[in-house]
C-alpha positions in Angstrom: 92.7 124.1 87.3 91.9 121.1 89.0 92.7 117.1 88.4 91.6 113.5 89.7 93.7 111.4 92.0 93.4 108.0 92.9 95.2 106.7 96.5 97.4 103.7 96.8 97.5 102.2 99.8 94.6 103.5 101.9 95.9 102.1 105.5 96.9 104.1 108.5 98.5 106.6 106.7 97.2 106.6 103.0 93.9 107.5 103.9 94.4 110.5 106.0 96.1 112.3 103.0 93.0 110.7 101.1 90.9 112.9 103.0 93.5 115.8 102.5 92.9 115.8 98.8 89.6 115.7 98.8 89.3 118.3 100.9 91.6 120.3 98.7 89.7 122.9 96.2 92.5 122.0 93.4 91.3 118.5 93.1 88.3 116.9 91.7 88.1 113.4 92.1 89.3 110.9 94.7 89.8 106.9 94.1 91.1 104.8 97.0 92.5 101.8 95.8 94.1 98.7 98.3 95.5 95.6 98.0 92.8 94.8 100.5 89.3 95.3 98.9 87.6 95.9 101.9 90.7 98.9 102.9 89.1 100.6 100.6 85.7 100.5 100.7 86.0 101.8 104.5 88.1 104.4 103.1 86.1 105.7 100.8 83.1 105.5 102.8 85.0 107.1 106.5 86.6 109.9 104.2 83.8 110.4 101.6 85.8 109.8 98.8 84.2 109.5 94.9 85.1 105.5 94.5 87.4 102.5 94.6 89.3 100.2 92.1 90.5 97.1 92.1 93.6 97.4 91.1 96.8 99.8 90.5 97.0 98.1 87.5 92.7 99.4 86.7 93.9 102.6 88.3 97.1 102.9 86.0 94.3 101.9 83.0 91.8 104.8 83.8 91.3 108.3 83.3 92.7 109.1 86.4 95.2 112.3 86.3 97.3 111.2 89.0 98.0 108.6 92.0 99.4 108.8 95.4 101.7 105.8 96.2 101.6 104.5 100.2 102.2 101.1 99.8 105.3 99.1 101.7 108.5 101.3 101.2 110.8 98.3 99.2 108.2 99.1 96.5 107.9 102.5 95.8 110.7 102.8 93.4 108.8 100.2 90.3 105.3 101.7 91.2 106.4 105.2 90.8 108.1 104.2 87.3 105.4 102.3 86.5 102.7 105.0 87.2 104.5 107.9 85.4 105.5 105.9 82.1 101.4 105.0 82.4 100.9 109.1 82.0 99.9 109.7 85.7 101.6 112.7 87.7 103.2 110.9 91.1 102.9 111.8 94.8 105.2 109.1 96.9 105.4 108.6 100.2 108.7 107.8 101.6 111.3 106.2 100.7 112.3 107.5 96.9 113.5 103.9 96.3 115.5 101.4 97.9 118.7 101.2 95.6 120.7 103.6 92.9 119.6 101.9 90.3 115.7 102.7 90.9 116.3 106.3 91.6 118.0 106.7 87.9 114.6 105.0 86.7 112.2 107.9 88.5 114.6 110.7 87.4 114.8 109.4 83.8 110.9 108.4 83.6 110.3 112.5 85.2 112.4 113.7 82.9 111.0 112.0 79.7 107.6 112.4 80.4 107.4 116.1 82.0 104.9 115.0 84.9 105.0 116.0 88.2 106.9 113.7 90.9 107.1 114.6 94.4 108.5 113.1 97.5 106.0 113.6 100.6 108.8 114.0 102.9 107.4 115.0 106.2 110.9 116.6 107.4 110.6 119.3 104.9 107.7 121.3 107.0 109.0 120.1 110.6 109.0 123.0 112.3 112.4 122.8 113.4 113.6 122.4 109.7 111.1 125.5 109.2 112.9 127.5 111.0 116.8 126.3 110.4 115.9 127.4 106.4 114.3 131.0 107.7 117.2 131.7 110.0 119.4 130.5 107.0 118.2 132.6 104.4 118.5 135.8 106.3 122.4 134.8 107.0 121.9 134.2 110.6 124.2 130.8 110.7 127.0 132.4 109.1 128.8 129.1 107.5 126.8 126.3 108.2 129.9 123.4 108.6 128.3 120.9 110.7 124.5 119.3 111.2 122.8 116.6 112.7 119.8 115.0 112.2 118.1 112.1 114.4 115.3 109.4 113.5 114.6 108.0 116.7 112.0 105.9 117.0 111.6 102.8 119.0 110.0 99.4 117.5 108.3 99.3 121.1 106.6 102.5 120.3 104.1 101.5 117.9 106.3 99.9 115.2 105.2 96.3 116.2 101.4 96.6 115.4 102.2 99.0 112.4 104.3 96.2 111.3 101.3 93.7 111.6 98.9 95.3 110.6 100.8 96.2 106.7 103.2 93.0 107.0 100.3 90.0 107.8 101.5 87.0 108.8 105.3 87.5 108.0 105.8 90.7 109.8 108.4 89.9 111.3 110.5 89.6 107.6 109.2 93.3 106.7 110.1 94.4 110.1 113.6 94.3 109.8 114.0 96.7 107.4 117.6 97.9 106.8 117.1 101.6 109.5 119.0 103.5 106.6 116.8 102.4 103.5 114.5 104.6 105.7 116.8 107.9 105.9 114.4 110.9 104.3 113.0 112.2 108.0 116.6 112.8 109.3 118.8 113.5 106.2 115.5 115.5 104.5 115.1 117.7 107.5 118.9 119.1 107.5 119.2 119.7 103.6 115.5 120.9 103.7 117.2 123.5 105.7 120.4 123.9 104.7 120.7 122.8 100.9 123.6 120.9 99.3 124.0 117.4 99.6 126.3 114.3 100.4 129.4 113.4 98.3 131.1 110.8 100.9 129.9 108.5 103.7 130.9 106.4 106.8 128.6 104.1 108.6 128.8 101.9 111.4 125.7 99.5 112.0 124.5 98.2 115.4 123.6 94.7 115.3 120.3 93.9 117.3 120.4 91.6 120.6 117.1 91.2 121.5 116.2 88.1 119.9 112.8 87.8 119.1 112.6 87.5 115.4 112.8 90.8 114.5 116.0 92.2 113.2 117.1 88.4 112.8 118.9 87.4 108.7 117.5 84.1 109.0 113.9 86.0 109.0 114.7 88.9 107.3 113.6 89.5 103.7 116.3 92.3 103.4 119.1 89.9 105.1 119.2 92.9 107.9 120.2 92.1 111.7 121.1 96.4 111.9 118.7 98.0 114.6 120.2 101.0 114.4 122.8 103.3 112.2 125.1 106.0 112.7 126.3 107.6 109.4 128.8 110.4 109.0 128.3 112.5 105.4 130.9 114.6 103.6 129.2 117.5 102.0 130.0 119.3 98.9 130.8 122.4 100.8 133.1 120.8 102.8 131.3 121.0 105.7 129.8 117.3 107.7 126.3 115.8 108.8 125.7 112.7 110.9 122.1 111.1 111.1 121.3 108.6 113.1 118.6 106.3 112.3 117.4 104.3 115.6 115.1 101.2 116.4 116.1 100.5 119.7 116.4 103.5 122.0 115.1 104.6 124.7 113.8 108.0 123.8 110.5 109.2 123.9 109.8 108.8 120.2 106.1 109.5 120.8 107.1 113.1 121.4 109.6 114.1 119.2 110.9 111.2 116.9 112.8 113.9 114.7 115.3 116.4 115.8 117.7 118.4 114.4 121.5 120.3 115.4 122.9 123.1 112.9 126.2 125.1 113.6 126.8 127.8 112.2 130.1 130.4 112.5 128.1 132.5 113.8 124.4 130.7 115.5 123.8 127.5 116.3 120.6 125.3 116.6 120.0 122.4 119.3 117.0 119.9 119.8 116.1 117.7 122.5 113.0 115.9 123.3 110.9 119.1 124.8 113.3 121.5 124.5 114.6 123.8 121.3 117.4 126.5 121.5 119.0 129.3 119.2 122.4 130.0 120.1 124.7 132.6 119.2 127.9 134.2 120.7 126.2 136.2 123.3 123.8 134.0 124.5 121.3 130.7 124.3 117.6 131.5 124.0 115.1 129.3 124.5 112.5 128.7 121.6 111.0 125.5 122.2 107.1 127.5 122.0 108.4 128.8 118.2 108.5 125.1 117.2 106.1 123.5 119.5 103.0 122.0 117.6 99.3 122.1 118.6 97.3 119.1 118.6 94.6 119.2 115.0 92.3 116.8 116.7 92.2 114.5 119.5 94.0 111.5 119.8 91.0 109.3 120.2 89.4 110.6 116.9 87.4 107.6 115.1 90.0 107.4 112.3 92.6 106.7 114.8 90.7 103.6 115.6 94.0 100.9 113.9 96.8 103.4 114.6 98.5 102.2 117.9 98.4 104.7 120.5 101.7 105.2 120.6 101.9 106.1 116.8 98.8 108.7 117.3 100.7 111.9 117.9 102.3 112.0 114.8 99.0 111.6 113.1 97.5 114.2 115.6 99.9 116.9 115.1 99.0 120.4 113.6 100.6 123.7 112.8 103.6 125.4 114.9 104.1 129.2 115.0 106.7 129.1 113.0 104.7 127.8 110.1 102.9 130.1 107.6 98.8 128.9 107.4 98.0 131.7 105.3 99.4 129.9 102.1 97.2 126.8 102.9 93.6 126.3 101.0 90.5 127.3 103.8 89.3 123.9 103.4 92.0 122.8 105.6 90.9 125.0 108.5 90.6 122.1 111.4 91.0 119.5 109.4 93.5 116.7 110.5 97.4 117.2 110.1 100.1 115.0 111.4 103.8 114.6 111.4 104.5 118.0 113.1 102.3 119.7 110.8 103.7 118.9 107.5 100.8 117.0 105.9 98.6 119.5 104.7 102.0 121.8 103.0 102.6 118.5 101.2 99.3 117.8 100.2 98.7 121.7 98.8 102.5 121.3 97.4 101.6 118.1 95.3 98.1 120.3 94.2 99.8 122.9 92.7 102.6 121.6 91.1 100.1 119.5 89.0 97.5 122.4 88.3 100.0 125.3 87.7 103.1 123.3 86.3 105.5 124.1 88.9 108.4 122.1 90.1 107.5 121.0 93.9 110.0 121.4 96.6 111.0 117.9 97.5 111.0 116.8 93.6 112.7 113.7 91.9 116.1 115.4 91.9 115.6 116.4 95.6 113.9 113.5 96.6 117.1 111.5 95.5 119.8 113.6 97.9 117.2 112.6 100.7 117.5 109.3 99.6 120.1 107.8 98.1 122.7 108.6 101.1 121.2 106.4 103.0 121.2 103.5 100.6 124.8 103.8 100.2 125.4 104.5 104.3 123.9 100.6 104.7 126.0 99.4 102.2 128.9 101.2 103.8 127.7 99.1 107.3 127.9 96.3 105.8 131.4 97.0 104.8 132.3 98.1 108.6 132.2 101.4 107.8 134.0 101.8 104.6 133.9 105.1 103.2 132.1 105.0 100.0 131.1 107.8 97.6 127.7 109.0 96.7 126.5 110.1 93.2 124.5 113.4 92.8 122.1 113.4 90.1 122.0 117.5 90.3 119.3 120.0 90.5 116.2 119.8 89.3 115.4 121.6 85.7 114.4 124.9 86.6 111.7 124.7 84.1 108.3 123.6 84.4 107.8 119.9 84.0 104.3 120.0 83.0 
């Protein structure tokens, strides 16, 4: 079973997973497709891909099984709708959406038309998330009542010329997006180890001070002056998670720009930059090397030739001992990962649940207890920190969508 794709978006990130599925037995045929014409001609011809189009709208028209959607992150939500109501099974990058409203689109337009959604959250296969879920499933936490996750990357790091190079002349309006409209990598990693999901939340915003356009309402598109975000989540356990989601920090994003904390009654779980530890009641031991990621080609590749340098290691980074290669197709053997190895798992999650009609790990209903949190965490900011609730859509249909 195999199907056609076509690749939205083929920039800094778009086109690596372009040359994922292509390289992936389970798919055919691969279309890159760009605002920018000329995006995707070098994309097709860097990756060997079968072909461009214009157009999503050509794309949408075509016989084309399936797209994968990388464009800016406020517009995910309509393309997604707009893609699946056109018959096409739906790989997004992150975010889901950007409000309630668009969410309940996606889960009704998945529902209605039994293709295949999936949120490439790159959390879900972080190594330290990996590993939470494994020592959670074998009971090793006890009661999990507390977790933490961290999104720490600084704008210095990379963010400005990633900015300008998607945002064009008016960057600096796209580059002062609201930190918790982007909340999948921390809030993903602890419920893609832990399960459950938010009922409540409390967040305080930080106002930027550095005053050069960025992070400013009079130039913002989104009205957003919030640099960073600390949100505190009631679960429906009754236990709590906090994520932070920070722009301006100085933290060695470059290295490690998500980490994780999980307590347990009986283990706990602690992250730092280079270090990782497993903690119980007799002892701490040390397991940074279980988590630790090996480099799946070198940072000054050819293809890394407009990602900034400080933006290359999470394009560079392969597998960690914790995760399980075997399940992965051969094809992928030295081929380029990224984003602590989660890129190729996403990629063959995506292939399957499209050729075998399988419900995909991060799916729509999933994909909105990532997101939606967050959407209602910045709207609890705004509010200084009213505590507001958040609506659960529920579990994903347990059978086959397609």
């Amino acid at each position: 079973m195999t199907f056609s794709i076509g690749v939205v978006g083929v920039g800094q990130f778009g086109g690596h997973f372009a040359h994922l599925f292509k390289l992936h037995p389970g798919v055919t045929k691969v279309y890159a497709v760009d605002s920018l014409p000329e995006r995707a001609s070098e994309a097709q011809a860097t990756w060997g891909l079968d072909g461009t189009m214009a157009s999503f709208e050509e794309l949408l028209a075509s016989d084309v099984d399936a797209v994968a959607i990388f464009t800016q992150r406020w517009t995910h939500g309509p393309l997604v709708v707009q893609a699946l109501r056109a018959g096409k099974h739906v790989y997004s990058a992150v975010p889901m959406a950007i409000s309630e409203d668009e969410i309940a689109a996606i889960i009704e337009a998945v529902r209605e038309t039994g293709l295949t959604y999936m949120m490439g959250e790159t959390s879900y296969y972080n190594p330290a998330t990996v590993h939470a879920r494994n020592q959670r499933a074998a009971g090793k936490f006890g009661r999990i009542f507390y977790s933490e996750g961290d999104y720490v990357h600084d704008m210095d790091l990379g963010f400005y010329d990633a900015y300008q190079y998607s945002g064009g002349e008016n960057w600096k309006a796209t580059a002062s997006y609201p930190p918790m409209l982007y909340p999948t990598h921390a809030i993903g990693g602890v419920l893609g180890a832990i399960g459950g999901y938010a009922v409540s939340v409390s967040c305080i915003g930080v106002k930027d001070d550095r005053g050069d356009g960025v992070f400013n309402k009079d130039i913002s598109m989104f009205n957003n002056d919030f640099s960073n975000a600390t949100a505190l989540f009631e679960m429906n356990d009754g236990g709590a998670m906090r994520t932070n989601e920070m722009r301006r920090v100085g933290y060695p994003s470059h290295i490690r720009e998500s980490r994780f904390r999980f307590f347990g009654t009986e283990a706990s779980f602690e992250q730092l930059a280079t270090t990782t530890v497993w903690q119980d009641k007799e002892g701490v031991y040390d397991i940074s090397e279980q988590v630790l990621t090996r480099p799946s080609i070198s940072l000054d590749d050819p293809s890394l030739a407009d990602v900034a340098p400080e933006l290359r290691d999470a394009f560079v980074s392969g597998l960690a001992p914790v995760h399980d290669p075997s399940r992965l197709p051969a094809e992928f053997n030295h081929a380029p990962n990224g984003h602590e190895g989660s890129h190729q798992f996403l990629v063959d999650d995506f292939v399957t649940a499209v050729n075998y009609g399988v419900i995909p790990p991060v799916n729509a209903w999933t994909a909105a207890r990532f997101t939606l949190p967050g959407i209602v965490a910045h709207e609890s900011a705004l509010r200084g920190g009213e505590r507001l609730a958040i609506r659960d859509f529920g579990d994903a249909p347990q059978l086959a969508t397609s």
